[in-house]
PQR file with spaces between the fields and no chain letter, atoms N, CA, C, O and H, PARSE charges and radii, in Angstrom:
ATOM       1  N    UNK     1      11.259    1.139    7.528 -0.4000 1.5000
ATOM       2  CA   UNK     1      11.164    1.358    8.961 -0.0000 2.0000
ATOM       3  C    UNK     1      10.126    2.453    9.190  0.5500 1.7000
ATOM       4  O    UNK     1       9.935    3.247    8.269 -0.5500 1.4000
ATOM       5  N    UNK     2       9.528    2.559   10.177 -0.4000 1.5000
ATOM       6  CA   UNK     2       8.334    3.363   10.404 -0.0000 2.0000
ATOM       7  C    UNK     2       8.691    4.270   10.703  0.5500 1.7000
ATOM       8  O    UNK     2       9.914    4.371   10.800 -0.5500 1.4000
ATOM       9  H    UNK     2       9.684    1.914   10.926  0.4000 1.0000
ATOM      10  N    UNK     3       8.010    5.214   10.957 -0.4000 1.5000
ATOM      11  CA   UNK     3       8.814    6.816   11.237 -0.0000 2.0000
ATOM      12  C    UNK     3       9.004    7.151   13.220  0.5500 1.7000
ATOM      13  O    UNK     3       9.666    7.971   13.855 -0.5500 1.4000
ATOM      14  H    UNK     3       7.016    5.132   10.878  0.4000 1.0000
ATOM      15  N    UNK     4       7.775    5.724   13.743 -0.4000 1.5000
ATOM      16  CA   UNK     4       7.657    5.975   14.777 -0.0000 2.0000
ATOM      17  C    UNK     4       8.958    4.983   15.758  0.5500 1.7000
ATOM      18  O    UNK     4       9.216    5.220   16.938 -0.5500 1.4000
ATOM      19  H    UNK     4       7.236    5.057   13.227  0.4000 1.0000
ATOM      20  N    UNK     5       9.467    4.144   15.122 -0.4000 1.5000
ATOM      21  CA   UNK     5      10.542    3.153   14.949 -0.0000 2.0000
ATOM      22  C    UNK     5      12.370    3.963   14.476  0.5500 1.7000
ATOM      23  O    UNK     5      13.463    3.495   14.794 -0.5500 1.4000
ATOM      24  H    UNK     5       9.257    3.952   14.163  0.4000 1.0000
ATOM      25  N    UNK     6      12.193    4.808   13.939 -0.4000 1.5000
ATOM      26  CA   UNK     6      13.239    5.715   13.961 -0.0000 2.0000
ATOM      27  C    UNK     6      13.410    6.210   15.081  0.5500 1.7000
ATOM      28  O    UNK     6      14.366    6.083   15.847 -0.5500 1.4000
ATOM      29  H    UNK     6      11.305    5.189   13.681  0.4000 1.0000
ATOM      30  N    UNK     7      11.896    7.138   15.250 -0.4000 1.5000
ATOM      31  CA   UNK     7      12.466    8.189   16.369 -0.0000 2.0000
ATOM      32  C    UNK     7      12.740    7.727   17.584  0.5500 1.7000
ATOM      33  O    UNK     7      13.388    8.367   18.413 -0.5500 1.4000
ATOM      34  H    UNK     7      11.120    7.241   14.627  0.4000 1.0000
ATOM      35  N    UNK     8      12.127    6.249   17.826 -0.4000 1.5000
ATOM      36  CA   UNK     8      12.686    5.417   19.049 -0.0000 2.0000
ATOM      37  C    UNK     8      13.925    5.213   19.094  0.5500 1.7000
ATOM      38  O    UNK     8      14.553    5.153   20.151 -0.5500 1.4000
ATOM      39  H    UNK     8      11.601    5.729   17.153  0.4000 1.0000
ATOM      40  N    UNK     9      14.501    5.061   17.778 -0.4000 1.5000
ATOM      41  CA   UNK     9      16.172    4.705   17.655 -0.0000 2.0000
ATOM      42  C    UNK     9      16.908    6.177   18.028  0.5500 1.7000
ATOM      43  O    UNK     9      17.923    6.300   18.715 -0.5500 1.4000
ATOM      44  H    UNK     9      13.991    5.109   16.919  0.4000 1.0000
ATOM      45  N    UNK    10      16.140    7.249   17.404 -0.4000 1.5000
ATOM      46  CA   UNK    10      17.146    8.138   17.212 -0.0000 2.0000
ATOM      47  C    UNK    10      17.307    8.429   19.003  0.5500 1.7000
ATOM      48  O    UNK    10      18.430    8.730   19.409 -0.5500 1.4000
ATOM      49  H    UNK    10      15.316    7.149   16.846  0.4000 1.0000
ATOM      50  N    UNK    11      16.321    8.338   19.863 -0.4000 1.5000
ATOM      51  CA   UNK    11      16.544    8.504   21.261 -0.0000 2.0000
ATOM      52  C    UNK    11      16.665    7.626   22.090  0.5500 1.7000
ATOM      53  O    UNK    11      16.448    7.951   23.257 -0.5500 1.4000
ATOM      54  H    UNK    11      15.409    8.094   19.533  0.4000 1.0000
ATOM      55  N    UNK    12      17.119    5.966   21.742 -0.4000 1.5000
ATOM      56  CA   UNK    12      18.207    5.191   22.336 -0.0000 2.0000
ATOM      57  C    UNK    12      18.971    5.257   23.154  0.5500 1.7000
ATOM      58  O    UNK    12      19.939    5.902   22.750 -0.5500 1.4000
ATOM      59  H    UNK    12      17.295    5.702   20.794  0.4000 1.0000
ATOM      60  N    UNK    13      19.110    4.859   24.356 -0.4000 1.5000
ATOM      61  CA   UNK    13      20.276    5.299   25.242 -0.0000 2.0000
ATOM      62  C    UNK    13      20.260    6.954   26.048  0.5500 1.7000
ATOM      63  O    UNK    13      21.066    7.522   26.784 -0.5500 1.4000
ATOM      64  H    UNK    13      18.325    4.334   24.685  0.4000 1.0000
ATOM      65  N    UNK    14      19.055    7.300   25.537 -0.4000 1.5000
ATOM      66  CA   UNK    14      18.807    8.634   26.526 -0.0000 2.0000
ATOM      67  C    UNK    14      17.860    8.594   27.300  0.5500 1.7000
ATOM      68  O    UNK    14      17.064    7.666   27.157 -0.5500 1.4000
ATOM      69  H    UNK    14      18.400    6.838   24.939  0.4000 1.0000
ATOM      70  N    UNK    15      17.641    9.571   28.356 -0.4000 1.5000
ATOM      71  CA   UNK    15      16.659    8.980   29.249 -0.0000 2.0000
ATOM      72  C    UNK    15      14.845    8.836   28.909  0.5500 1.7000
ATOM      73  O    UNK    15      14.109    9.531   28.208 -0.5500 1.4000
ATOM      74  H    UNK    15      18.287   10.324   28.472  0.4000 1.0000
ATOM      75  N    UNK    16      14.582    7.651   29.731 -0.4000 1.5000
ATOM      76  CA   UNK    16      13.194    7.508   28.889 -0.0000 2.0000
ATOM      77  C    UNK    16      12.127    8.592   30.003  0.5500 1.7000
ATOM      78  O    UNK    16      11.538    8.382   31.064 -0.5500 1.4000
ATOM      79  H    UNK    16      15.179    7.086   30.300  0.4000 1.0000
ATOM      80  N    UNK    17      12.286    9.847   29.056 -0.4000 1.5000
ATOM      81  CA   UNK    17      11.754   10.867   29.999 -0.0000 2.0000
ATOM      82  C    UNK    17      10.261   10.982   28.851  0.5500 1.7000
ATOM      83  O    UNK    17       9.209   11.491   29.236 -0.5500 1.4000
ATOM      84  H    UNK    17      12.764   10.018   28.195  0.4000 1.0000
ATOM      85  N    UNK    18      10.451   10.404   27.417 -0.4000 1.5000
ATOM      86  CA   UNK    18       9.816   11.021   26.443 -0.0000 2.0000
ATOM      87  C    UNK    18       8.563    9.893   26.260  0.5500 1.7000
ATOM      88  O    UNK    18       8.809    8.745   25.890 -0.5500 1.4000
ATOM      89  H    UNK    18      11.306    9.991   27.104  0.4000 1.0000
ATOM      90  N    UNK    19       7.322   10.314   26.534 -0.4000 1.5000
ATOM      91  CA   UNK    19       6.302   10.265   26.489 -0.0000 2.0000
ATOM      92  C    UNK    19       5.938    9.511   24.871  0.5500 1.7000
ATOM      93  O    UNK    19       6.384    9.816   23.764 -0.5500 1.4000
ATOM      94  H    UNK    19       7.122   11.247   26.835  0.4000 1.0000
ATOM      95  N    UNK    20       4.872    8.341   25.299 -0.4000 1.5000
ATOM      96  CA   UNK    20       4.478    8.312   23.894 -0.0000 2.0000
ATOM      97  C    UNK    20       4.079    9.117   23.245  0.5500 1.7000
ATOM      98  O    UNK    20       4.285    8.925   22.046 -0.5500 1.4000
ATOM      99  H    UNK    20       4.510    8.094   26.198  0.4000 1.0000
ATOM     100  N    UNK    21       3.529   10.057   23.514 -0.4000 1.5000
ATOM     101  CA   UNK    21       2.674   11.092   22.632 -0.0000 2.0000
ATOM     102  C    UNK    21       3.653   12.420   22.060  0.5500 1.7000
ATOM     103  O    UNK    21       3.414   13.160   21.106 -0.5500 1.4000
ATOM     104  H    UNK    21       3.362   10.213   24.488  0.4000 1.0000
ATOM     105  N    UNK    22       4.966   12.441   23.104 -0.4000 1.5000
ATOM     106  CA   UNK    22       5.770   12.940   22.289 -0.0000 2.0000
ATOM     107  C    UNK    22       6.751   12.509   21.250  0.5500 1.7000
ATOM     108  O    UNK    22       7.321   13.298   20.495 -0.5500 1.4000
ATOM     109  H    UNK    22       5.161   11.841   23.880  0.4000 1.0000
ATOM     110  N    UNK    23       6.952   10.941   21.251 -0.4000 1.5000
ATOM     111  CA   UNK    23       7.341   10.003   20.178 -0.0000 2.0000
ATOM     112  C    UNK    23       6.494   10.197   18.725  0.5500 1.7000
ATOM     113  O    UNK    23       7.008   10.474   17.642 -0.5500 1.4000
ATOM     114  H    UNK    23       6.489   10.300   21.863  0.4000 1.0000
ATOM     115  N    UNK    24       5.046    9.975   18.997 -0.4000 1.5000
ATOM     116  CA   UNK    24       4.088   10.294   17.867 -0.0000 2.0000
ATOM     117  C    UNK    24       4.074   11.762   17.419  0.5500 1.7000
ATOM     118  O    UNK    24       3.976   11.939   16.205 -0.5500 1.4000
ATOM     119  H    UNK    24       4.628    9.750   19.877  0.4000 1.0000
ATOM     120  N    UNK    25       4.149   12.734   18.130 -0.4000 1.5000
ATOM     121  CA   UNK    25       4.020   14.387   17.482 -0.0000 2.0000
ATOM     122  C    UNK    25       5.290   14.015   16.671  0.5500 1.7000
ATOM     123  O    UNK    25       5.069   13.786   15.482 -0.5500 1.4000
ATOM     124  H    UNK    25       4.229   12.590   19.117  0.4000 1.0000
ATOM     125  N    UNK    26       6.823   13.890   17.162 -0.4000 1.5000
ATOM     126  CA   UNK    26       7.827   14.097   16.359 -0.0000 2.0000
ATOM     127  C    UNK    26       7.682   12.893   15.415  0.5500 1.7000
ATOM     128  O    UNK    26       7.888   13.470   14.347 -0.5500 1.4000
ATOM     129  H    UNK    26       7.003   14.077   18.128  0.4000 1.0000
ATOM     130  N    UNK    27       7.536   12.019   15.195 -0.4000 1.5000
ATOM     131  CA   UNK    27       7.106   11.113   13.988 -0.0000 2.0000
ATOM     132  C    UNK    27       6.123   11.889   13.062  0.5500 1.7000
ATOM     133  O    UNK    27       6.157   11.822   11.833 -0.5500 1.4000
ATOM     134  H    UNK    27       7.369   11.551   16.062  0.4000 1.0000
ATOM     135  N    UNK    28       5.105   12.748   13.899 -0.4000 1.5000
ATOM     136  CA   UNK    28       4.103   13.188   12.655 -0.0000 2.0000
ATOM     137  C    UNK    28       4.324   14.267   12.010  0.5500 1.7000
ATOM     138  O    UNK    28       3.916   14.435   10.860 -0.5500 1.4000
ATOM     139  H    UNK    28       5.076   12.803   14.897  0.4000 1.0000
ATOM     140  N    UNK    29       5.250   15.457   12.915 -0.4000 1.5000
ATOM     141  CA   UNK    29       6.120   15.942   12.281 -0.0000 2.0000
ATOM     142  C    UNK    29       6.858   15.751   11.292  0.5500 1.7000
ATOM     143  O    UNK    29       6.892   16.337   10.210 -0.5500 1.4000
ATOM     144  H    UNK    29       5.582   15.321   13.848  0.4000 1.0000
ATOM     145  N    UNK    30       7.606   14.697   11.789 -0.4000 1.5000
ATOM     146  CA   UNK    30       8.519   14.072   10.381 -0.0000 2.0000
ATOM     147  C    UNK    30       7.914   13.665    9.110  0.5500 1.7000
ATOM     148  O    UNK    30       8.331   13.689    7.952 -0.5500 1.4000
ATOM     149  H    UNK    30       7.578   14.221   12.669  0.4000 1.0000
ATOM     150  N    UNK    31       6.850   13.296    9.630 -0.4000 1.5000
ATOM     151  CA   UNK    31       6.285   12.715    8.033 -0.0000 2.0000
ATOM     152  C    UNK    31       5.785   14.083    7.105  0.5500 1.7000
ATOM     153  O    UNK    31       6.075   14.452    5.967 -0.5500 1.4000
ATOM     154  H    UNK    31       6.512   13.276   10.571  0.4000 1.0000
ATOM     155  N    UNK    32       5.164   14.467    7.842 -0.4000 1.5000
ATOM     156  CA   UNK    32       4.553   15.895    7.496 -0.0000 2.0000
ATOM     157  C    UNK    32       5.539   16.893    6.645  0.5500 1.7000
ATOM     158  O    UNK    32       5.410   17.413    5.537 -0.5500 1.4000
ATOM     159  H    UNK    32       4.929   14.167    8.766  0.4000 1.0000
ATOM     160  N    UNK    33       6.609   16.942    7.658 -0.4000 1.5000
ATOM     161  CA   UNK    33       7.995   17.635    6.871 -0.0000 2.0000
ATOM     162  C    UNK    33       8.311   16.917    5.490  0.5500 1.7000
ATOM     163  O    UNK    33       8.364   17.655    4.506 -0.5500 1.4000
ATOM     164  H    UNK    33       6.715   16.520    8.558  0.4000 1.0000
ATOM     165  N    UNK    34       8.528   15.549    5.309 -0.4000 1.5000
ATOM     166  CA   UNK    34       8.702   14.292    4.165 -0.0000 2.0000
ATOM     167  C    UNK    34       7.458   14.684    3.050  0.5500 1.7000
ATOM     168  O    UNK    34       7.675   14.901    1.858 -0.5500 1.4000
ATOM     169  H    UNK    34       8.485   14.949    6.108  0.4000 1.0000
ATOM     170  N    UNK    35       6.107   14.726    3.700 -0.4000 1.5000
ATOM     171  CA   UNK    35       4.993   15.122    2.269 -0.0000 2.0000
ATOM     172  C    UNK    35       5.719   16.413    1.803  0.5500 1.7000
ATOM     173  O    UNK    35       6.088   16.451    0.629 -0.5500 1.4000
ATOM     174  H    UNK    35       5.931   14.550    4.668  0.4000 1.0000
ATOM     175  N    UNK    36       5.924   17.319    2.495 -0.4000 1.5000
ATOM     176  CA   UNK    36       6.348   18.800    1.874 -0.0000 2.0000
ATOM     177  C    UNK    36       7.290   18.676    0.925  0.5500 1.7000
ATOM     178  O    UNK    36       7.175   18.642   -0.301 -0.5500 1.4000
ATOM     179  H    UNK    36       5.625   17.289    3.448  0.4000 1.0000
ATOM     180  N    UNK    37       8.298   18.608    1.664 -0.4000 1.5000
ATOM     181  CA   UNK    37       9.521   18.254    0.462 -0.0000 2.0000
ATOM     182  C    UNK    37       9.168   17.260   -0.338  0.5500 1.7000
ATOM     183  O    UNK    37       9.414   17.818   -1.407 -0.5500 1.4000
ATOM     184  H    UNK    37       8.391   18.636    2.659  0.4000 1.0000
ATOM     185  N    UNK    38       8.906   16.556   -0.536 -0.4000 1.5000
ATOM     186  CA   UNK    38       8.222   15.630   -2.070 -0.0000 2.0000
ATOM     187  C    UNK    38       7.580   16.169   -2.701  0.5500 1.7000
ATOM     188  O    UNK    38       7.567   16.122   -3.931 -0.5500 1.4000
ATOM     189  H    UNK    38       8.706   16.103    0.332  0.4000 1.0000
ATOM     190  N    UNK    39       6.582   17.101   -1.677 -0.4000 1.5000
ATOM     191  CA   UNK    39       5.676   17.703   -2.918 -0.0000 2.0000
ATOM     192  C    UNK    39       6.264   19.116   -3.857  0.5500 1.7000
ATOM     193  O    UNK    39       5.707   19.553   -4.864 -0.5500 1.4000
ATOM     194  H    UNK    39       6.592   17.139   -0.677  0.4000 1.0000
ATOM     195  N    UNK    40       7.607   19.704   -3.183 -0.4000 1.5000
ATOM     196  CA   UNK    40       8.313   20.601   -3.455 -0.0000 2.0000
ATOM     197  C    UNK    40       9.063   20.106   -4.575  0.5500 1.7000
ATOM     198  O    UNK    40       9.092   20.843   -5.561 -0.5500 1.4000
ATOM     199  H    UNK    40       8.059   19.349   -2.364  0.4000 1.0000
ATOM     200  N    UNK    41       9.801   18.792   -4.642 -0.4000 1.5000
ATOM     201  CA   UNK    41      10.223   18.180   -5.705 -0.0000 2.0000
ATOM     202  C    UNK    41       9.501   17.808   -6.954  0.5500 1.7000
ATOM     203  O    UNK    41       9.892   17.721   -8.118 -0.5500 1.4000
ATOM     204  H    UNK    41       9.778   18.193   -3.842  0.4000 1.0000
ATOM     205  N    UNK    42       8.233   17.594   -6.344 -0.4000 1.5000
ATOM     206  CA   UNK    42       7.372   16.974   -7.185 -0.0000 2.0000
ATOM     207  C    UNK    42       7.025   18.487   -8.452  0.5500 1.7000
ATOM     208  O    UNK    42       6.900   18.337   -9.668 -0.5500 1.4000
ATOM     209  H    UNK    42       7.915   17.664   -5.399  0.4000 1.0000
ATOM     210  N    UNK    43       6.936   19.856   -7.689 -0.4000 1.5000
ATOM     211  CA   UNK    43       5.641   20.569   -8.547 -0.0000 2.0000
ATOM     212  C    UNK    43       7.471   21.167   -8.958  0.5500 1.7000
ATOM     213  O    UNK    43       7.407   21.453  -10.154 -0.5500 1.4000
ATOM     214  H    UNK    43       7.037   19.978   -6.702  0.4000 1.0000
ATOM     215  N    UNK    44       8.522   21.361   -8.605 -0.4000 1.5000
ATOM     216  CA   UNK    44       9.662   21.650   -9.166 -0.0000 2.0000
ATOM     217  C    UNK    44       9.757   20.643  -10.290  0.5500 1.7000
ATOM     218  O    UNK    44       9.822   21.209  -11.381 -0.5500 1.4000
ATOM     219  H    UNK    44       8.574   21.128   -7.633  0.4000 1.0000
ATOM     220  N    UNK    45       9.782   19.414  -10.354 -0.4000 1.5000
ATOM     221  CA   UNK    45      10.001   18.670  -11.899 -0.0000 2.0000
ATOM     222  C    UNK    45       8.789   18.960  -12.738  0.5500 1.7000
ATOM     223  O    UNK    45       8.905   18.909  -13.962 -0.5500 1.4000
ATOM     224  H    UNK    45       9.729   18.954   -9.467  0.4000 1.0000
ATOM     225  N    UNK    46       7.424   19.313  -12.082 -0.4000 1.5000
ATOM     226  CA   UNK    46       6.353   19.398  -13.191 -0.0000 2.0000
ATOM     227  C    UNK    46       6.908   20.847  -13.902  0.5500 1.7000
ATOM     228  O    UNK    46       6.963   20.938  -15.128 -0.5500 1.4000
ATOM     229  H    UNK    46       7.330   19.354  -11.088  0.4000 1.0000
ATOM     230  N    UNK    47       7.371   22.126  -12.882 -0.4000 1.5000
ATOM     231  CA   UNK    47       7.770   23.049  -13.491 -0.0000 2.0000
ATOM     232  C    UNK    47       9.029   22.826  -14.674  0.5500 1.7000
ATOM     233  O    UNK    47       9.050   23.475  -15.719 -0.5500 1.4000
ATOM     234  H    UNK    47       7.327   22.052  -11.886  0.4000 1.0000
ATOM     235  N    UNK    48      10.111   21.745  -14.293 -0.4000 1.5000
ATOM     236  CA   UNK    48      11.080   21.902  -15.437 -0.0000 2.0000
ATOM     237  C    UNK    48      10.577   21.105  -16.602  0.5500 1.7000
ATOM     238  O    UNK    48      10.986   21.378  -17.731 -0.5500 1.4000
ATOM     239  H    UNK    48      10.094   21.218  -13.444  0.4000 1.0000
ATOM     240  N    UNK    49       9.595   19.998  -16.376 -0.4000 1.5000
ATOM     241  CA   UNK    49       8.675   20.109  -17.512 -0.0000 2.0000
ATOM     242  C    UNK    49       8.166   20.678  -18.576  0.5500 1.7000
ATOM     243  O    UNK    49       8.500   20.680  -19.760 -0.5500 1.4000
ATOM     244  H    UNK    49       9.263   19.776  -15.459  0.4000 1.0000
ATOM     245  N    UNK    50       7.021   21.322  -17.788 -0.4000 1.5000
ATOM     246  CA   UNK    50       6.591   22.667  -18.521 -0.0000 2.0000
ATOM     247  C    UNK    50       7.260   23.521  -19.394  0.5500 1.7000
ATOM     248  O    UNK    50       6.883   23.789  -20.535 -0.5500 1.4000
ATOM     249  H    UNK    50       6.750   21.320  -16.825  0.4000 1.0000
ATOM     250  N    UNK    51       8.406   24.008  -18.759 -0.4000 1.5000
ATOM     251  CA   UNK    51       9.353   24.639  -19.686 -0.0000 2.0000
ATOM     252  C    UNK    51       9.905   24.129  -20.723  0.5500 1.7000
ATOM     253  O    UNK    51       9.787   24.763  -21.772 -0.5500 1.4000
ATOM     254  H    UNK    51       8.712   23.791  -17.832  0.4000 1.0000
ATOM     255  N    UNK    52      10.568   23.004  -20.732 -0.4000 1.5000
ATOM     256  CA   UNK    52      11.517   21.895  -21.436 -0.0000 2.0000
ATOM     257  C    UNK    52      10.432   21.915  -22.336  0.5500 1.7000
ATOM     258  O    UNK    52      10.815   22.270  -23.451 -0.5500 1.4000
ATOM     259  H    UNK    52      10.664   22.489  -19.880  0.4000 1.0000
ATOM     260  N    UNK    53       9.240   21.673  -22.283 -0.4000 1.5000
ATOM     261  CA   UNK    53       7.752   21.738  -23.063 -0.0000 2.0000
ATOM     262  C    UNK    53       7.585   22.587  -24.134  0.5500 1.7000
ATOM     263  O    UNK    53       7.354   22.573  -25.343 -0.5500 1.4000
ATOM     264  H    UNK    53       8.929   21.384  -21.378  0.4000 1.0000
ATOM     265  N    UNK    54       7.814   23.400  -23.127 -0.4000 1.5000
ATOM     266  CA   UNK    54       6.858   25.205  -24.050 -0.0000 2.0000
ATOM     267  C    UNK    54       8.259   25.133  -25.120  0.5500 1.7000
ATOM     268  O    UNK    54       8.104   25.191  -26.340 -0.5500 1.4000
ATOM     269  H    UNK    54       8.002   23.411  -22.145  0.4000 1.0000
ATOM     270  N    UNK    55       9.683   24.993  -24.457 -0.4000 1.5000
ATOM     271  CA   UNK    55      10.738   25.354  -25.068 -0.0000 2.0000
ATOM     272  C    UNK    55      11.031   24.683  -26.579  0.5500 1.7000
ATOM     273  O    UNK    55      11.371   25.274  -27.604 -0.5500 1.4000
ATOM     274  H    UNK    55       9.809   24.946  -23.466  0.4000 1.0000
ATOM     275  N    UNK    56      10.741   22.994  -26.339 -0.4000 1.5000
ATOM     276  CA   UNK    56      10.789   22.135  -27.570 -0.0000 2.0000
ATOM     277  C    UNK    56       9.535   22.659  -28.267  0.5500 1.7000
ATOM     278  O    UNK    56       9.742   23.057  -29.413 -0.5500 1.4000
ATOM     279  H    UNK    56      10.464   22.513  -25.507  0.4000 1.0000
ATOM     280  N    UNK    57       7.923   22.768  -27.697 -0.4000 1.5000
ATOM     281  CA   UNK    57       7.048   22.753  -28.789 -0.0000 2.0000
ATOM     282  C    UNK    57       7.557   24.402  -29.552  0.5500 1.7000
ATOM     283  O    UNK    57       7.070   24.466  -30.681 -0.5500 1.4000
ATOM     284  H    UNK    57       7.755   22.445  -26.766  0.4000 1.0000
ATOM     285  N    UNK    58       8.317   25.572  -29.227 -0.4000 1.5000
ATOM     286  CA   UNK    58       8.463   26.742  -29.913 -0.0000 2.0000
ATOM     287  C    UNK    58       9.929   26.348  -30.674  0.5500 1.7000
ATOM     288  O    UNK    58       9.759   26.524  -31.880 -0.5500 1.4000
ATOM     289  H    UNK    58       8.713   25.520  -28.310  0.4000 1.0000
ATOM     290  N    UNK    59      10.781   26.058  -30.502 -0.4000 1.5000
ATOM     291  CA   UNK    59      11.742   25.079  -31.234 -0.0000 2.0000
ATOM     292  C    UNK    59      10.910   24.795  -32.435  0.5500 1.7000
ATOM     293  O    UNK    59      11.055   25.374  -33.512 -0.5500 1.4000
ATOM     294  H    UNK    59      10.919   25.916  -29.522  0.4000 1.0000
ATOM     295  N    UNK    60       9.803   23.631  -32.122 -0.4000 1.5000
ATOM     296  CA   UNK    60       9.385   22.919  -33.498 -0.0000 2.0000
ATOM     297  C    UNK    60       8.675   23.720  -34.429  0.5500 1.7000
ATOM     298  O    UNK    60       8.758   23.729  -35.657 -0.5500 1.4000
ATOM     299  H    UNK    60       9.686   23.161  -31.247  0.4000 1.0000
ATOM     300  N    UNK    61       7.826   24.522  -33.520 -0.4000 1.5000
ATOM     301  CA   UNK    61       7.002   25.678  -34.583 -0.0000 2.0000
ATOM     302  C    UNK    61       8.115   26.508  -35.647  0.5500 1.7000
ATOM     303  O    UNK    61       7.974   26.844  -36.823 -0.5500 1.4000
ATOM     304  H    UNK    61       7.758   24.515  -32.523  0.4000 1.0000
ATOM     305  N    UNK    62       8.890   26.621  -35.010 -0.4000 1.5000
ATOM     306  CA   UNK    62      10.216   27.495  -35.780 -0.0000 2.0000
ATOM     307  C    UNK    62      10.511   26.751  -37.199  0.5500 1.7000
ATOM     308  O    UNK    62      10.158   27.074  -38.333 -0.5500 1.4000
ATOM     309  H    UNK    62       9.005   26.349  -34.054  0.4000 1.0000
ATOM     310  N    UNK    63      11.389   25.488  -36.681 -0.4000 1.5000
ATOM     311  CA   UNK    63      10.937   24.735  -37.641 -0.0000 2.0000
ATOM     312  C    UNK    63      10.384   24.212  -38.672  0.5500 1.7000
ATOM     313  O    UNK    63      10.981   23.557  -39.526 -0.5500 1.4000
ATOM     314  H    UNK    63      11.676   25.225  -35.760  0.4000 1.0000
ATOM     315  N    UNK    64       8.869   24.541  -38.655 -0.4000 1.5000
ATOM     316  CA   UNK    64       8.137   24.698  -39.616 -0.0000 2.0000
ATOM     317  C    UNK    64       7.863   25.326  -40.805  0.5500 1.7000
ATOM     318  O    UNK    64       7.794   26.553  -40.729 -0.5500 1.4000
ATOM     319  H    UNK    64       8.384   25.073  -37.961  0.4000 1.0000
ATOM     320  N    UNK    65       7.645   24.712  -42.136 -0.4000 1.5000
ATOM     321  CA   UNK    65       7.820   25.375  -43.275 -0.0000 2.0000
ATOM     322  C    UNK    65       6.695   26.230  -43.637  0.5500 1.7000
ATOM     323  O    UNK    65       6.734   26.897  -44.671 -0.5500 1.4000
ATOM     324  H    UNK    65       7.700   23.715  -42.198  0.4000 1.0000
């Protein structure tokens, strides 16, 4: 569903006082808010990566005879 198709739903049954252009800001909002948090998830798993990383490759060096 589109983001601009939500926010029509989410204001259903209230009065149609709201402007297309304020339908589109809060849709672009929303999406905008949606890149952030993904990208917050996103560089958070590259970080537990990294670690899990550094942690196994010093593990293996240990290891070593």
């Amino acid at each position: 569903m589109s983001e601009v198709q939500r926010i029509q739903q989410q204001n259903a049954g209230k009065p149609a006082h709201h402007s297309k252009l304020t339908i589109l800001m809060s849709a672009a909002l929303n999406i905008a808010n949606e890149n952030y948090e993904l990208k917050q998830n996103y560089q958070q798993a590259v970080d537990n990566i990294s670690k899990r990383s550094e942690r196994l490759l010093h593990l293996l060096e240990e290891i070593e005879p």
